[in-house]
N, C-alpha and C positions, 0 to 999 in steps of 0.2 A: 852772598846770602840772598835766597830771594825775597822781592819787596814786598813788604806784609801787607796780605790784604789783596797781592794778586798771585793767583793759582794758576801758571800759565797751561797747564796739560787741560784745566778746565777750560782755558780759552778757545783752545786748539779744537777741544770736543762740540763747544758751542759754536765756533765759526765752522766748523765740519757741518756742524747742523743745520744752521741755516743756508750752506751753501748745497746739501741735499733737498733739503724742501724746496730750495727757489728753484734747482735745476731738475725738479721732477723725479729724483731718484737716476738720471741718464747722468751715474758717473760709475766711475773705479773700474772694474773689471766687466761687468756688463756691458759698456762699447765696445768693447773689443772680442767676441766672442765672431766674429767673422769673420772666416778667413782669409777672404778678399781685402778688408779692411788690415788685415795683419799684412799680407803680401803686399799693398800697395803700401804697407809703412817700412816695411824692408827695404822694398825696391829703394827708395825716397831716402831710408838712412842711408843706402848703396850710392846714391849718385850726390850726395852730399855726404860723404866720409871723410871727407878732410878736414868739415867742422864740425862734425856729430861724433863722429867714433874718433879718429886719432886725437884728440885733444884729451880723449876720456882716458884712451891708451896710454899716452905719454904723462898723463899729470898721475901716475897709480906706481908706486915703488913695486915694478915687476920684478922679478927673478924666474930665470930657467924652473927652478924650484917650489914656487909658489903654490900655493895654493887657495883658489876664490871664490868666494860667495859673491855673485851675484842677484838683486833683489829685485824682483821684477824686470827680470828679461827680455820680457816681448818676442820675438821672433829669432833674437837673439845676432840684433845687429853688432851689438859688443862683445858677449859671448863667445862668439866662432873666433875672431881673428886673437881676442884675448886668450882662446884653447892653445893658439899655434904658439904664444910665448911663454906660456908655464905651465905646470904638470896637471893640474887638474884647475876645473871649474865646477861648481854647481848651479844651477840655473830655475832659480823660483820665479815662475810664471803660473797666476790663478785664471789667466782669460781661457777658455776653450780654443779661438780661435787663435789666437799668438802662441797656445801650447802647440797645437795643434801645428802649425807653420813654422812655429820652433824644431819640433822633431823632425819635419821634414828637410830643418834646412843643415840640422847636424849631420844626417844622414846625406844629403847632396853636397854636403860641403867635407865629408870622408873624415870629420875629426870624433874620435873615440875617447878624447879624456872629459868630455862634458856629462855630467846628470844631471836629467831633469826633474823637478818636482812641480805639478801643479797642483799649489794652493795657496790660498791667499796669506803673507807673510803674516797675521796675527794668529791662521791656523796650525803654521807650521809647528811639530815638535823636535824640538833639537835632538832630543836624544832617539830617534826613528828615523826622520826623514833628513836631515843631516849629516857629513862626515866630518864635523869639526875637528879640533877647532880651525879658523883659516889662519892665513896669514895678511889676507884684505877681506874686507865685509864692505859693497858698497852698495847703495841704494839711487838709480837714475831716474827724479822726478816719480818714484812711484811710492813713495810712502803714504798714501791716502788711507792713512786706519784712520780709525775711531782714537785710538788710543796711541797718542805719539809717546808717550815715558815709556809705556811696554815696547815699543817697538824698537825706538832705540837700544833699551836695557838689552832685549834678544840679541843687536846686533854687537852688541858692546861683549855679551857674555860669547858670541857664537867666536871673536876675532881675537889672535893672538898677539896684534900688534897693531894693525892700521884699519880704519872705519874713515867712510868721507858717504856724504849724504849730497847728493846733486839737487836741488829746491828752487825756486822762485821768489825773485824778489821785485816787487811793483806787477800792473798787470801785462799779462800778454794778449797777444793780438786778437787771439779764439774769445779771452774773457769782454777784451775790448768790444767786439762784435756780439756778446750775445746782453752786453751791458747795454747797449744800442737799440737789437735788436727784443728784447724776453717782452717789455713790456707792449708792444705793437702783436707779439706773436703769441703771448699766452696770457697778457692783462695781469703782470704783477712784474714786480722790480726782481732786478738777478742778482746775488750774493755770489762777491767771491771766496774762493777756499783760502784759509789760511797761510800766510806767509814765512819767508824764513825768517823773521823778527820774532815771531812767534816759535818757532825752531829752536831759536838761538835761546830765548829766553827759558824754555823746559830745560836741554841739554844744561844753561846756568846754574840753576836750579837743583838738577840731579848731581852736581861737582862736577862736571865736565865742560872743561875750558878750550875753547876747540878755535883752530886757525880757518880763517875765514879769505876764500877767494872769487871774485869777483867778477864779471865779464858782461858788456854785453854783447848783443846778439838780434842779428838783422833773420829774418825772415821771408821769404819771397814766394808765391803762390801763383805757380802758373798751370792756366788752363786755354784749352782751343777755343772755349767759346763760353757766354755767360750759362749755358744752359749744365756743361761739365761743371764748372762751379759751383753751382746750387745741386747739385748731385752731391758733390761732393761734400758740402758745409749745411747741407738739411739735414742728417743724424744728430749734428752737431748741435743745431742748436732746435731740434725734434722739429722741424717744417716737417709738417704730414699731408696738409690739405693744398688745397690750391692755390689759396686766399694766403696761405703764409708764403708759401715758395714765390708769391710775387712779393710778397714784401722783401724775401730774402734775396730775389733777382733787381731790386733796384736798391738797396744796400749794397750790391756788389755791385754795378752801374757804378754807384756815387765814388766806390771807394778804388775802382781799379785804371790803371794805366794801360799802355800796348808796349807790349816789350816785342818786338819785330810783327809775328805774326800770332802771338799769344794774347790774352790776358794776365798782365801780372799785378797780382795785390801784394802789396809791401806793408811789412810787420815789425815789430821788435819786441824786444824782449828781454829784461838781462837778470841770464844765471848763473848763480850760488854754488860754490862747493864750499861748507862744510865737515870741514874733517881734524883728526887728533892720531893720535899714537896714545894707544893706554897706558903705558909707563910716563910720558911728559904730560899729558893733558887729564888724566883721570885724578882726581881728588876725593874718594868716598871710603 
């Protein structure tokens, strides 16, 4: 039962809030509307796919047969190779530029059981933009609604068996550095987004008793030189002007080593799966 007196969907909505105002509104689907930004996150799942995608792949009850929803796609570095082991995928992705990079890479990658939908998973309608129900529903770090009960419940109603939600638990390295850096760069403190404590405790809540697994997860950031870095990590944490990009070029000074002839900045991270079977774990 939940504990009376605390409403966790309203936590969720409040901690969303304040991590929208401290980060300027530069979240969810809005970074990602470029497509270079999309291709360089591909590439990057591409040369780390042995801990980015096969772990995603292997931990997911596939069948020849299946049939999956996927939630927030992106370019659809899981997507493609998850098309090649069962019969259909759907693939919701709201970014322009990750939709955009998406279609292009189902069509260079010659797989025809994937559809695409771009919109953002609170817009979706099941019964239009949908061909449920699946057989897996899962969600990879991109649940950023307003509204985690609805969103859940959608994927809970959309699956006919397995739902697993990939989330974050403590901070990671990006929040680390903008915790560092916001108030040097924009003159107020940075709020982070909600956790999967906060997760765990809605899904409670709704009846839904869901198994919980664990990992952490190292992180490594390499570039030719500090001036690639600050290119790279100024959207991030909005260095626009000059006076910020030096702030954000000796934050990455302080924080980075030499890995042969690179700069590597070392991260971590450790994520959250999340997940149930509606007939053993659903309660309502």
């Amino acid at each position: 039962m939940e504990p009376e007196g605390t409403d966790w969907n309203e936590e969720w909505k409040r901690q969303w809030s304040r991590y929208r105002d401290a980060s300027m509104e530069q979240t969810g689907a809005a970074y990602w509307d470029s497509e270079d930004a999309a291709r360089d996150f591909y590439r990057k799942s591409q040369e780390h796919r042995d801990t980015r995608v096969r772990p995603i792949l292997d931990g997911l009850p596939l069948r020849a047969e299946s049939r999956v929803l996927d939630i927030g796609a992106g370019p659809g570095a899981i997507a493609i190779p998850l098309a090649r082991r069962v019969r259909h995928v759907t693939a919701v992705e709201p970014a322009g530029g990750m939709y955009s990079v998406l279609e292009e890479n189902i069509a260079a990658e010659g797989v025809d059981n994937v559809d695409a939908v771009q919109k953002l998973w609170e817009e979706v309608d099941s019964t239009t933009d949908l061909t449920g129900p699946y057989d897996i529903v899962f969600a990879k770090n991109s649940l950023s609604v307003p509204d985690i009960r609805d969103a859940i419940a959608k994927m809970n109603d959309a699956s006919a068996d397995y739902v697993a939600i990939y989330w974050f638990a403590g901070l990671t390295p990006w929040e680390m550095m903008s915790l560092a850096l916001w108030p040097k760069l924009h003159g107020r403190e940075f709020a982070t987004p909600p956790k999967c404590d906060v997760m765990y405790n809605v899904l409670y809540s709704m009846g839904i008793y869901p198994n919980i697994d664990s990992t952490p997860f190292s992180h490594t950031y390499s570039f030719p030189s500090p001036d690639a870095a600050v290119e790279y990590f100024a959207p991030q944490v909005l260095a626009g002007t000059d006076a910020q990009r030096d702030v954000l070029r000796q934050y990455i000074q302080d924080h980075t080593g030499r890995d042969g002839t690179t700069l590597a900045i070392p991260g971590h991270s450790h994520h959250v799966k999340i997940w149930w079977r509606k007939e053993e774990s659903v309660r309502v």
